[in-house]
TIVOVO-219315 format. One record per atom (N, C-alpha, C): residue number from 0; y, z, x; atom name. Coordinates in Angstrom, 3 decimals, padded with zeros to 6 digits, m for minus. Layout:
<node i="NUM" yy="Y" zz="Z" xx="X" at="CA"/>
...
END
This chain:
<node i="0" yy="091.976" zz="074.256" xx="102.627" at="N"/>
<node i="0" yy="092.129" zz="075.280" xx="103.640" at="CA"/>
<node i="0" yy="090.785" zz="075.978" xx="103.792" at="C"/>
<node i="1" yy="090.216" zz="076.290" xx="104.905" at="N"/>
<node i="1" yy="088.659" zz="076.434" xx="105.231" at="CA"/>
<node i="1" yy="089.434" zz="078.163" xx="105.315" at="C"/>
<node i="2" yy="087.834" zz="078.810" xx="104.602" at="N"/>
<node i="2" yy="087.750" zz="080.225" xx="104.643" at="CA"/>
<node i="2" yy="087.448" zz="080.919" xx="106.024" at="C"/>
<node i="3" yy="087.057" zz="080.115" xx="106.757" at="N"/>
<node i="3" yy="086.513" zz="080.865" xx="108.478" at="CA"/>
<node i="3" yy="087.318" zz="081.594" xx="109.261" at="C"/>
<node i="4" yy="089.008" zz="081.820" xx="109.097" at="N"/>
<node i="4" yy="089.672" zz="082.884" xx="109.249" at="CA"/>
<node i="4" yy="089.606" zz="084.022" xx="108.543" at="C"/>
<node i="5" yy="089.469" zz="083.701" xx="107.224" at="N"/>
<node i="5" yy="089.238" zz="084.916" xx="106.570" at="CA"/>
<node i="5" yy="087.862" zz="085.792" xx="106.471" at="C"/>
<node i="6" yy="086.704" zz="085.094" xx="106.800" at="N"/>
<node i="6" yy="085.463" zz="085.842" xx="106.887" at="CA"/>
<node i="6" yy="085.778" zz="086.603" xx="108.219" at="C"/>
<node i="7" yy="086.295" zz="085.797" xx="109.703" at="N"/>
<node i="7" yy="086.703" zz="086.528" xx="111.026" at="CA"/>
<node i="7" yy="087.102" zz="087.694" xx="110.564" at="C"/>
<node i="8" yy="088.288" zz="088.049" xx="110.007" at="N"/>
<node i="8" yy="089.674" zz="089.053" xx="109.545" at="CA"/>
<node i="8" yy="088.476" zz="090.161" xx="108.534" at="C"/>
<node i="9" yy="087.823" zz="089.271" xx="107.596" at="N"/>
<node i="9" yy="086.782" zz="090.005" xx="106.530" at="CA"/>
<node i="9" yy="085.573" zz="091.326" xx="107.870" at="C"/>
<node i="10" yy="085.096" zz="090.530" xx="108.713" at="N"/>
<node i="10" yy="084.226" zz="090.786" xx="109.181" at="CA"/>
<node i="10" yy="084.498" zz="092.101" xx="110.431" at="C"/>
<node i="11" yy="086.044" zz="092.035" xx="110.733" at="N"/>
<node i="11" yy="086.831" zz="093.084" xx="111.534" at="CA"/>
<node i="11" yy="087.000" zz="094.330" xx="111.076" at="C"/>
<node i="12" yy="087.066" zz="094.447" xx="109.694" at="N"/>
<node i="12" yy="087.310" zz="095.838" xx="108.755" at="CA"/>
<node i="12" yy="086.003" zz="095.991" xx="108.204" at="C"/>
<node i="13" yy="085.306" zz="096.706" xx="108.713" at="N"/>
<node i="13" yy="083.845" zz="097.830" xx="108.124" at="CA"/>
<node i="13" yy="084.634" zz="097.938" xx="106.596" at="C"/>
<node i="14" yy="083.612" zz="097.224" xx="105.205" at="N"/>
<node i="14" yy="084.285" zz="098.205" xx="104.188" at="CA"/>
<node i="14" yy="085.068" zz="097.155" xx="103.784" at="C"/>
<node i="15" yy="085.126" zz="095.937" xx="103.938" at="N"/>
<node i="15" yy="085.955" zz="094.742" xx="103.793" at="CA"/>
<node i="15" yy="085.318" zz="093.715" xx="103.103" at="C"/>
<node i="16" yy="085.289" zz="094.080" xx="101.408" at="N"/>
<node i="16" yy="084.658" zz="092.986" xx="100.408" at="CA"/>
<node i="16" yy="084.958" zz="091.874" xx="100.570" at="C"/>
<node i="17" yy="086.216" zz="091.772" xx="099.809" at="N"/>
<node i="17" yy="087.001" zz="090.072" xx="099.771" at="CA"/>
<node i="17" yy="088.139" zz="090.325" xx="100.571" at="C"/>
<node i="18" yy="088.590" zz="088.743" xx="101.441" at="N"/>
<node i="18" yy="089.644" zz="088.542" xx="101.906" at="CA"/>
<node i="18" yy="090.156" zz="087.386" xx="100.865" at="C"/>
<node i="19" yy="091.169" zz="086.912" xx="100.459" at="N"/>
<node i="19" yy="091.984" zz="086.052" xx="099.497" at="CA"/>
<node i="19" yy="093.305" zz="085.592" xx="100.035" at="C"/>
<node i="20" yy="093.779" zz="084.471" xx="100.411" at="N"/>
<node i="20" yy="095.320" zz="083.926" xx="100.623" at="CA"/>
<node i="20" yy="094.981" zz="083.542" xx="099.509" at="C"/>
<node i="21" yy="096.292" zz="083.932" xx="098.459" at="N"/>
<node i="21" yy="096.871" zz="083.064" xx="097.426" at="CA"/>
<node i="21" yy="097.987" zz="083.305" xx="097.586" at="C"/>
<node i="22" yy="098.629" zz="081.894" xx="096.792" at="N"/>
<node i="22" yy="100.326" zz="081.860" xx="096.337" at="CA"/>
<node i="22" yy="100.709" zz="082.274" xx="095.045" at="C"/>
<node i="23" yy="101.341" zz="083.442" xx="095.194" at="N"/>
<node i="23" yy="101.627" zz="084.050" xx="093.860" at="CA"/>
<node i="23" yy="102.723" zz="084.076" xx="092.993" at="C"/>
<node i="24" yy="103.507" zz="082.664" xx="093.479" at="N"/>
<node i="24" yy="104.297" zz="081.633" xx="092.699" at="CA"/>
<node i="24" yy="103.426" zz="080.875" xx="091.662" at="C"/>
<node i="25" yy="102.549" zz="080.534" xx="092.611" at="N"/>
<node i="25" yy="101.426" zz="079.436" xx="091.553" at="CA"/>
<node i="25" yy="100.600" zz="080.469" xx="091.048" at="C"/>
<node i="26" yy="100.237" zz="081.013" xx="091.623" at="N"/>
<node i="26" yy="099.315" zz="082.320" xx="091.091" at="CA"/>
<node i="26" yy="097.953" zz="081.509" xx="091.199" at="C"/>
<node i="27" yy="097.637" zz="080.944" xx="092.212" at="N"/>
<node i="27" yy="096.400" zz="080.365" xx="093.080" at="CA"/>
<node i="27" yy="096.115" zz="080.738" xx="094.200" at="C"/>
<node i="28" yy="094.604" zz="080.810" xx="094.069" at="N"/>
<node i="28" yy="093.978" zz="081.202" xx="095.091" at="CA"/>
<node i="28" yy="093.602" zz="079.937" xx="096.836" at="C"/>
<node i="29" yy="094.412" zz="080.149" xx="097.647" at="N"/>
<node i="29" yy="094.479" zz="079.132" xx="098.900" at="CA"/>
<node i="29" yy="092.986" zz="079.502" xx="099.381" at="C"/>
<node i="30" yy="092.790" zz="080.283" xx="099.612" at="N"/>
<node i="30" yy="091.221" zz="080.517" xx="100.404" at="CA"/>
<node i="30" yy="090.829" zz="081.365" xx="100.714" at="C"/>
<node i="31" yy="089.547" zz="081.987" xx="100.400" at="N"/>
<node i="31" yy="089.101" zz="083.516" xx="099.996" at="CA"/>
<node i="31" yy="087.617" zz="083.186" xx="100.868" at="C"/>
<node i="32" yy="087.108" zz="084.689" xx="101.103" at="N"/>
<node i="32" yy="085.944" zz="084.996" xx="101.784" at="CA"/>
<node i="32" yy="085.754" zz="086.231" xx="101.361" at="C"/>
<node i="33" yy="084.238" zz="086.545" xx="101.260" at="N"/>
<node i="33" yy="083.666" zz="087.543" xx="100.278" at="CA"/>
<node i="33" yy="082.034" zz="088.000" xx="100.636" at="C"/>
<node i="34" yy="082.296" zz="088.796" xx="101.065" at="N"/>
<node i="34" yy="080.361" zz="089.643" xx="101.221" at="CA"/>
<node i="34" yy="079.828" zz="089.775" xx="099.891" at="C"/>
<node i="35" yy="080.081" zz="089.465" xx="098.685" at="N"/>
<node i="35" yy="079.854" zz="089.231" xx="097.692" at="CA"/>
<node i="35" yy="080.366" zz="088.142" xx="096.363" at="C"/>
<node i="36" yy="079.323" zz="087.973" xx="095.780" at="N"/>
<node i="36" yy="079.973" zz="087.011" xx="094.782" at="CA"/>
<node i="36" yy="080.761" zz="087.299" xx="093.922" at="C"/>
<node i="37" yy="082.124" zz="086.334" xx="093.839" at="N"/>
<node i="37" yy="083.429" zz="086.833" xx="093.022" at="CA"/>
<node i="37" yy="083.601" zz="085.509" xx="091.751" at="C"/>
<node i="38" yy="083.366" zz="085.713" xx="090.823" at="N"/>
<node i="38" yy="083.360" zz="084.620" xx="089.819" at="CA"/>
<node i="38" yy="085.399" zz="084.092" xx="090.116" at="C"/>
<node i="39" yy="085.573" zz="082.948" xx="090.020" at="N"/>
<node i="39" yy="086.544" zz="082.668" xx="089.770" at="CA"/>
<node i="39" yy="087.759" zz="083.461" xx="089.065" at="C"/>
<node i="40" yy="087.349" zz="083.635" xx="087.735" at="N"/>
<node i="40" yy="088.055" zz="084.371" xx="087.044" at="CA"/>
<node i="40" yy="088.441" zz="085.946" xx="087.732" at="C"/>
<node i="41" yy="087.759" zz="086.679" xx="088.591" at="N"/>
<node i="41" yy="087.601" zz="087.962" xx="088.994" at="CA"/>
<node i="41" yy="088.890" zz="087.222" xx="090.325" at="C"/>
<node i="42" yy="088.622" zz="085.616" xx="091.273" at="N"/>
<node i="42" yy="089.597" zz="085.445" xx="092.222" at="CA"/>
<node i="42" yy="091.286" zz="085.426" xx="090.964" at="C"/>
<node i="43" yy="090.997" zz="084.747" xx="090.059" at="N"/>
<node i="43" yy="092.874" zz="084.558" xx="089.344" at="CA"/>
<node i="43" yy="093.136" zz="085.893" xx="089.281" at="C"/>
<node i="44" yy="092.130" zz="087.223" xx="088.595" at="N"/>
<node i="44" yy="093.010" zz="088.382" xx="088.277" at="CA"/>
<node i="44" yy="093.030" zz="088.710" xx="089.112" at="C"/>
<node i="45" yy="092.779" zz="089.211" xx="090.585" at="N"/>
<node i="45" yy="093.245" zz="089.541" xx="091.590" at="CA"/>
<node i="45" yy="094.516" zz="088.843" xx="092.555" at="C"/>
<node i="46" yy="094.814" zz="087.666" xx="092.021" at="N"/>
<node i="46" yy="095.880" zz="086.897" xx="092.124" at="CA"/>
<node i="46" yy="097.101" zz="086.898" xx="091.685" at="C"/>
<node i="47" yy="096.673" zz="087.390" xx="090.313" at="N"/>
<node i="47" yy="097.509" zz="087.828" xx="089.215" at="CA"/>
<node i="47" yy="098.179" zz="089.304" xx="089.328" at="C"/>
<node i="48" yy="097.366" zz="090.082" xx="089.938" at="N"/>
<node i="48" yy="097.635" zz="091.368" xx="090.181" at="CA"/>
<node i="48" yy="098.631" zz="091.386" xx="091.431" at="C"/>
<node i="49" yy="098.070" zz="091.268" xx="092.243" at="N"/>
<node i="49" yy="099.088" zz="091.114" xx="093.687" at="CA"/>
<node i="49" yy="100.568" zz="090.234" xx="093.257" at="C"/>
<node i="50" yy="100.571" zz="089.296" xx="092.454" at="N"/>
<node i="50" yy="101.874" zz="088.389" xx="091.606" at="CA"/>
<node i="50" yy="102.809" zz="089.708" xx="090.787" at="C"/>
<node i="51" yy="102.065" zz="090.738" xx="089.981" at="N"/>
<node i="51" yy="102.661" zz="091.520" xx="089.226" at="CA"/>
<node i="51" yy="103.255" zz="093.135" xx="090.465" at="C"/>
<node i="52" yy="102.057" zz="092.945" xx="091.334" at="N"/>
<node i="52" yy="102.221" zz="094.239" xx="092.173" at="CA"/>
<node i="52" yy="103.793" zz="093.983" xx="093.079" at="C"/>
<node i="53" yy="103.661" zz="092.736" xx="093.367" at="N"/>
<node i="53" yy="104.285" zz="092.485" xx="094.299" at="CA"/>
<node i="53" yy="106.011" zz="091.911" xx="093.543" at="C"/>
<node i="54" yy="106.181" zz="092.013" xx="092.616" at="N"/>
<node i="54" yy="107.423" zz="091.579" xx="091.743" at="CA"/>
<node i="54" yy="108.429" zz="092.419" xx="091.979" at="C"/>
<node i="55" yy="109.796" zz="091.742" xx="092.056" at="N"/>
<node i="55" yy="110.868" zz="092.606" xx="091.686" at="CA"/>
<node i="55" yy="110.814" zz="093.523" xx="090.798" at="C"/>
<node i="56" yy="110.465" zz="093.033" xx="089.424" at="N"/>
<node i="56" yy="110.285" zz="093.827" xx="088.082" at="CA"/>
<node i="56" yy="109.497" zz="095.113" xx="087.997" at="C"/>
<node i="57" yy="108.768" zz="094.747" xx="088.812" at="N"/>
<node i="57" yy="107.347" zz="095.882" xx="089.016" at="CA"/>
<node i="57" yy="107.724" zz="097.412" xx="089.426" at="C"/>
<node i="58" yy="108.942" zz="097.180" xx="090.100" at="N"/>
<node i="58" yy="109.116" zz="098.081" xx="091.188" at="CA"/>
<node i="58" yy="110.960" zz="098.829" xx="090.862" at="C"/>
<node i="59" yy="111.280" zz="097.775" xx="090.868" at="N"/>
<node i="59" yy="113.151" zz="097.679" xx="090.607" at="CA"/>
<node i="59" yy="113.947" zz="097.318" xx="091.511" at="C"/>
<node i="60" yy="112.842" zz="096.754" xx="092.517" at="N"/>
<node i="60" yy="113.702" zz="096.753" xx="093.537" at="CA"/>
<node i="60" yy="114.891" zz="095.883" xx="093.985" at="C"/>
<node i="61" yy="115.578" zz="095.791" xx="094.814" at="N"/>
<node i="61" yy="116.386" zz="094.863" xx="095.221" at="CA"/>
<node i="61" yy="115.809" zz="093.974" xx="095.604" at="C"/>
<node i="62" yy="114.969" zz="094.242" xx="096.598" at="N"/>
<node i="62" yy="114.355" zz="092.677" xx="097.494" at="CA"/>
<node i="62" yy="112.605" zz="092.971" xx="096.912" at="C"/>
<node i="63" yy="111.863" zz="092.133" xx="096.803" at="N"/>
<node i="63" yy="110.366" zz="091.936" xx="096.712" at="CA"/>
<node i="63" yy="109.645" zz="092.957" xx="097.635" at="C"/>
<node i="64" yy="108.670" zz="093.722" xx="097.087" at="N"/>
<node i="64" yy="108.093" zz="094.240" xx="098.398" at="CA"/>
<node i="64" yy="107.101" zz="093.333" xx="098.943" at="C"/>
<node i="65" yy="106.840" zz="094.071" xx="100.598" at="N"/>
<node i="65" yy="105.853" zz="093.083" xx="101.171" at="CA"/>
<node i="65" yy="104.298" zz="093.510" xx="101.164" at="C"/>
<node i="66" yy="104.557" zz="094.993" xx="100.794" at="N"/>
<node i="66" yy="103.187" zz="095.146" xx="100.743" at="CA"/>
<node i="66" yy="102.694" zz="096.459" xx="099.512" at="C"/>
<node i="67" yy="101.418" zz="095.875" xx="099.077" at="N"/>
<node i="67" yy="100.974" zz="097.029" xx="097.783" at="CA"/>
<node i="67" yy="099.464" zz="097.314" xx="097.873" at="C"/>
<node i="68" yy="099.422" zz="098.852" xx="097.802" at="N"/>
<node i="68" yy="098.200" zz="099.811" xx="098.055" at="CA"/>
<node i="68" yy="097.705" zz="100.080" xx="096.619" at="C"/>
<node i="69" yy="096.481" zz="099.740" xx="095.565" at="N"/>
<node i="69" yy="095.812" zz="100.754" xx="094.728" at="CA"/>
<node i="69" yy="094.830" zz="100.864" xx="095.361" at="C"/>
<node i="70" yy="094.543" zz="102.021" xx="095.058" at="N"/>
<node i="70" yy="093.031" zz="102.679" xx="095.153" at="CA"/>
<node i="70" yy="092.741" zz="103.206" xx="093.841" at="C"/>
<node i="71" yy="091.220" zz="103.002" xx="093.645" at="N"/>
<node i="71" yy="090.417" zz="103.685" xx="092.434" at="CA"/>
<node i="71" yy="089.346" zz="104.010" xx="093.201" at="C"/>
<node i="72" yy="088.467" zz="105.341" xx="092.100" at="N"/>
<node i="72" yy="087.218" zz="105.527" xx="092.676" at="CA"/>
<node i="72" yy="086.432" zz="104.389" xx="093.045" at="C"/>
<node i="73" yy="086.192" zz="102.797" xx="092.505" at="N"/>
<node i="73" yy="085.975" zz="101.916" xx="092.952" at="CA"/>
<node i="73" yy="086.303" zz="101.268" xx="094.405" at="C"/>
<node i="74" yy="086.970" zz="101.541" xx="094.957" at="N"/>
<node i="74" yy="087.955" zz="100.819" xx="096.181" at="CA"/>
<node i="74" yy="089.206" zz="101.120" xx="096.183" at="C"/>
<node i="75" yy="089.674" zz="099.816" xx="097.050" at="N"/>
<node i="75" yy="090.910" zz="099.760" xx="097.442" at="CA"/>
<node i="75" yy="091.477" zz="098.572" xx="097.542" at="C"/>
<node i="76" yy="092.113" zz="098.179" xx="096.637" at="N"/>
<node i="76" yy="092.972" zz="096.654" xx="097.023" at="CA"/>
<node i="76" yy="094.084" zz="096.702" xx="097.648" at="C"/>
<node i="77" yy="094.775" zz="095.938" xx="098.919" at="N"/>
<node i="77" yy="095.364" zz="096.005" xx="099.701" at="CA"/>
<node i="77" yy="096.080" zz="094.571" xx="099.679" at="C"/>
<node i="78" yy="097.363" zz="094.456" xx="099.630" at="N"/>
<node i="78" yy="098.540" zz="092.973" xx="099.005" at="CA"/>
<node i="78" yy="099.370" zz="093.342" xx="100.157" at="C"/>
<node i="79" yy="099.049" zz="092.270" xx="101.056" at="N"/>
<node i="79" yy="100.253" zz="091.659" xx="102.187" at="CA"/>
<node i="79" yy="101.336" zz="090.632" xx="102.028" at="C"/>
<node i="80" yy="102.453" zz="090.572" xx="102.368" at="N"/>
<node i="80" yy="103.162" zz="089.102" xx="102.532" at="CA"/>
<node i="80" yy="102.457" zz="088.608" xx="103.440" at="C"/>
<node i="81" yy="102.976" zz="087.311" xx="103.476" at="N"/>
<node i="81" yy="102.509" zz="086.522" xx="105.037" at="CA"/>
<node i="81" yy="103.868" zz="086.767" xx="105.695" at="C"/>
<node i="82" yy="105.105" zz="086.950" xx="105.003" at="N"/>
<node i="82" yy="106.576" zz="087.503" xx="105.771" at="CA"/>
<node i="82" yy="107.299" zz="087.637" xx="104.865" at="C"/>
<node i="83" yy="108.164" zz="088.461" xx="104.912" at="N"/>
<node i="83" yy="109.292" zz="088.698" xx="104.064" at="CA"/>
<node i="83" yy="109.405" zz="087.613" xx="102.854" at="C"/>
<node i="84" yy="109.740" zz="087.453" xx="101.694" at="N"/>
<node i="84" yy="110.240" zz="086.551" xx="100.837" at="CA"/>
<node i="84" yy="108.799" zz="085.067" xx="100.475" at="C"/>
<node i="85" yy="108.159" zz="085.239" xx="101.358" at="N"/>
<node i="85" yy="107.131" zz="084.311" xx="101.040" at="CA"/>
<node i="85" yy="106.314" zz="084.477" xx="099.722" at="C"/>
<node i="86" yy="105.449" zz="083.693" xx="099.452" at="N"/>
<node i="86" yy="105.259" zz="083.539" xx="098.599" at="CA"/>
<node i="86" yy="103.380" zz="083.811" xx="098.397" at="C"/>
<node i="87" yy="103.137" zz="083.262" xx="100.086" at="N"/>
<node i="87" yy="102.087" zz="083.536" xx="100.496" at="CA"/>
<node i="87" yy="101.367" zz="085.035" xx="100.777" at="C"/>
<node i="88" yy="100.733" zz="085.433" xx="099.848" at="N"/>
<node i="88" yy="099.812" zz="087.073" xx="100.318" at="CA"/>
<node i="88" yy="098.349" zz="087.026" xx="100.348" at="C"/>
<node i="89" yy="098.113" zz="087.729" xx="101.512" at="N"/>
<node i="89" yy="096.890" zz="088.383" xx="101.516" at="CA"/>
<node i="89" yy="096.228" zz="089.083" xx="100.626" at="C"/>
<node i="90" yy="095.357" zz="089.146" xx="100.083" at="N"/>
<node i="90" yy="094.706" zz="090.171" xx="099.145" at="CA"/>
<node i="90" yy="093.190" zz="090.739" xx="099.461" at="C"/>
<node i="91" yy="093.249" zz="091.729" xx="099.579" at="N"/>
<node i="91" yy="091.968" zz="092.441" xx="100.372" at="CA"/>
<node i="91" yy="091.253" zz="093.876" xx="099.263" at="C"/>
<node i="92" yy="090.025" zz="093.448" xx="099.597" at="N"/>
<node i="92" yy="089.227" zz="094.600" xx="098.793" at="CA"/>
<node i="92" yy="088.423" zz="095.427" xx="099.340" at="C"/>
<node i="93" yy="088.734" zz="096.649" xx="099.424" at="N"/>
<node i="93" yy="087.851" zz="097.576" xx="100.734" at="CA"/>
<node i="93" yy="087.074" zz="098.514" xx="099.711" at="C"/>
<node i="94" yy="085.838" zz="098.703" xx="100.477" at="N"/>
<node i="94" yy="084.704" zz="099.745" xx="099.307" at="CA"/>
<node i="94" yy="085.532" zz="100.918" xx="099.623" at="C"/>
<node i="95" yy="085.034" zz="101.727" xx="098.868" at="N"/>
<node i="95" yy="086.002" zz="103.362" xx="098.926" at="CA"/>
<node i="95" yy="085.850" zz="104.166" xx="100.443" at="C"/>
<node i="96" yy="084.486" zz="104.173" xx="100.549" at="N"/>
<node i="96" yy="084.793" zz="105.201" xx="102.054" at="CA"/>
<node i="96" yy="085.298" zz="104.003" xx="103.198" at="C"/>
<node i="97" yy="085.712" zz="102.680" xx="103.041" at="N"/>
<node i="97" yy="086.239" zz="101.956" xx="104.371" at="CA"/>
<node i="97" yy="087.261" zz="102.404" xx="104.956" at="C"/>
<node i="98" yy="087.778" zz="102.139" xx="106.039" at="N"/>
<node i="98" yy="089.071" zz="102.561" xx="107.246" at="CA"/>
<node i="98" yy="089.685" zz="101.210" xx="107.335" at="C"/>
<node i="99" yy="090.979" zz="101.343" xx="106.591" at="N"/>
<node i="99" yy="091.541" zz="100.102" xx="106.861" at="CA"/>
<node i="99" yy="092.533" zz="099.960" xx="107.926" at="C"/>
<node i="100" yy="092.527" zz="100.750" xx="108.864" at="N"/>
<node i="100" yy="093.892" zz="101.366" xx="109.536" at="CA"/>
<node i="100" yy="093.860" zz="100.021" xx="110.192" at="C"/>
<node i="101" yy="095.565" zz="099.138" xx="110.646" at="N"/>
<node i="101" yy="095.881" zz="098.061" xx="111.504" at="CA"/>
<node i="101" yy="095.727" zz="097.175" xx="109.983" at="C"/>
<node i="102" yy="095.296" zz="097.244" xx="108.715" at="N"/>
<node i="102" yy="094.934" zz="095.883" xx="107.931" at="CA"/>
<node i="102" yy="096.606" zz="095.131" xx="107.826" at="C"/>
<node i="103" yy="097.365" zz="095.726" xx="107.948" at="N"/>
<node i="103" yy="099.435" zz="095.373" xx="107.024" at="CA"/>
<node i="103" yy="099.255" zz="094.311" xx="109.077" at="C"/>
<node i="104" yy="099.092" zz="095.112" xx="109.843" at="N"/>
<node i="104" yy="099.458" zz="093.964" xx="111.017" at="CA"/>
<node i="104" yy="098.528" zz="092.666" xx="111.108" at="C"/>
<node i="105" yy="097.144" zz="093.036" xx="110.978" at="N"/>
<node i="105" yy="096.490" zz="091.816" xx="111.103" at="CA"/>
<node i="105" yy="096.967" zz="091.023" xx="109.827" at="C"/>
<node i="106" yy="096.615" zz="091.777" xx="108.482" at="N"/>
<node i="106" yy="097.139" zz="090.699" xx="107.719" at="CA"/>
<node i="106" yy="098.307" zz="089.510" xx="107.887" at="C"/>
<node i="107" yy="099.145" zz="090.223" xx="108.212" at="N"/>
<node i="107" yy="100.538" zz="089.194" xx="108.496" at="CA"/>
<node i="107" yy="099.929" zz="088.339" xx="109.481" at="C"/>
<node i="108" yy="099.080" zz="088.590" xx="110.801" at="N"/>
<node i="108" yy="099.485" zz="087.798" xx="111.846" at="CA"/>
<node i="108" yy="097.674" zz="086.520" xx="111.088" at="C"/>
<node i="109" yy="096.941" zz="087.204" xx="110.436" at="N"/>
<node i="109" yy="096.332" zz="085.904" xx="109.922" at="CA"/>
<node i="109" yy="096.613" zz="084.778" xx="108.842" at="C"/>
<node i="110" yy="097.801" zz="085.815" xx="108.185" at="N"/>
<node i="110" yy="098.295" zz="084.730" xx="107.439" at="CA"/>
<node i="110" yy="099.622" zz="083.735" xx="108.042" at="C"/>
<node i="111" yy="099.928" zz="084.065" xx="109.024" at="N"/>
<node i="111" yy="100.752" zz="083.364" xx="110.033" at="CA"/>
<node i="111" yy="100.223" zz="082.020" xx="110.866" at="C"/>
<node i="112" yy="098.615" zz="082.676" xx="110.990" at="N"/>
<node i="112" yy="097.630" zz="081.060" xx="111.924" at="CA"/>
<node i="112" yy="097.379" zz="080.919" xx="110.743" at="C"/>
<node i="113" yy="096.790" zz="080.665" xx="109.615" at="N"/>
<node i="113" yy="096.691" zz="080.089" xx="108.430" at="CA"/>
<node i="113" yy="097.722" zz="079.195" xx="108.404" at="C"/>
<node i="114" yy="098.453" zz="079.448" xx="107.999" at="N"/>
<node i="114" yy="099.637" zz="078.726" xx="107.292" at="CA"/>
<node i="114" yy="100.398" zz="077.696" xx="108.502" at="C"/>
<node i="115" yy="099.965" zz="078.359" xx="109.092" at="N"/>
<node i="115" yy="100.512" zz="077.142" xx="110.658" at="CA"/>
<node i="115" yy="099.652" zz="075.992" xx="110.580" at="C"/>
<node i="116" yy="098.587" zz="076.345" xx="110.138" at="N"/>
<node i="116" yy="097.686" zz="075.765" xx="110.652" at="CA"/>
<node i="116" yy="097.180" zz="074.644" xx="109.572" at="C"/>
<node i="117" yy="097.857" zz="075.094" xx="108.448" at="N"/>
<node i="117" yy="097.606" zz="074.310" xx="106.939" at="CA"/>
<node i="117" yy="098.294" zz="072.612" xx="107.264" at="C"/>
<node i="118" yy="097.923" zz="071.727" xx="106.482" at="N"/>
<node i="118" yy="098.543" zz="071.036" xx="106.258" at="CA"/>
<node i="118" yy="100.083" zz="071.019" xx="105.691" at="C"/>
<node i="119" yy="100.806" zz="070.261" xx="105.617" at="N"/>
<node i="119" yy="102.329" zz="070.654" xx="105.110" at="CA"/>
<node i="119" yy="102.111" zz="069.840" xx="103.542" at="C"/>
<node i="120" yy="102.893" zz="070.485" xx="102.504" at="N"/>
<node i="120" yy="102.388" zz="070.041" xx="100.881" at="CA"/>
<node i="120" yy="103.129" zz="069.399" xx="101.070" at="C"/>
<node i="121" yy="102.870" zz="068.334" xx="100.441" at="N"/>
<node i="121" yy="103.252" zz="067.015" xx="099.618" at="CA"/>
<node i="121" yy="104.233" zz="067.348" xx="098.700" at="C"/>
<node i="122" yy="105.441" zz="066.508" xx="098.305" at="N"/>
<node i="122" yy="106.373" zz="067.306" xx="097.403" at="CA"/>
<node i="122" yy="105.695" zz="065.906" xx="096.438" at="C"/>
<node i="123" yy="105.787" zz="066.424" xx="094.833" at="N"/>
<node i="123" yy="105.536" zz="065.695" xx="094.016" at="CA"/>
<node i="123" yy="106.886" zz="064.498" xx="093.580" at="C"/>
<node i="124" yy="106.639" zz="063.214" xx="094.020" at="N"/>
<node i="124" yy="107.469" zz="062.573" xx="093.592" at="CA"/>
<node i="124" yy="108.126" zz="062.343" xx="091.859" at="C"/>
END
């Protein structure tokens, strides 16, 4: 899956470090874009995080949430679904003074041409 939607989506939000689709079933990273260098390990725990943010357990909830806000004096990480119950999220890193206002709509609707746009997986025989 080519990152060139996500640098587009990256490049729309002033204040917009990393963009990341991962599946946080697998707890893999699908395809990330970054104004800076992110060692691998820095893409799983942010993978990992949005997997724990985004849990039933996490929260108590009845249904999964679709979307999760931290902020630290560091930034702001920002965890989209791609839709309800999916599995697929956005994960976004904004420097502290950025304006993310509109990020919960675009997110969904880029992870919507993404995923359309993916190949269909192979089921393992």
């Amino acid at each position: 899956m080519t990152g060139a939607p996500l640098a587009e989506f990256r490049r729309g939000f002033a204040g917009c470090e990393i963009a990341v689709l991962a599946d946080v079933s697998a707890r893999s990273v699908l395809a990330w874009d970054s104004a800076v260098k992110w060692p691998q390990e820095h893409l799983d725990a942010l993978c990992t995080l949005a997997a724990e943010l985004l849990s039933i357990s996490a929260c108590g909830a009845v249904r999964e949430p679709e979307t999760a806000v931290l902020a630290d004096p560091i930034g702001t990480k920002v965890f989209v679904r791609a839709a309800p119950g999916s599995h697929e999220v956005l994960c976004t890193v904004f420097a502290p003074t950025a304006v993310f206002d509109g990020v919960f709509d675009a997110s969904r609707t880029l992870c919507a041409a993404m995923l359309k746009a993916a190949p269909p997986r192979q089921a393992v025989p």
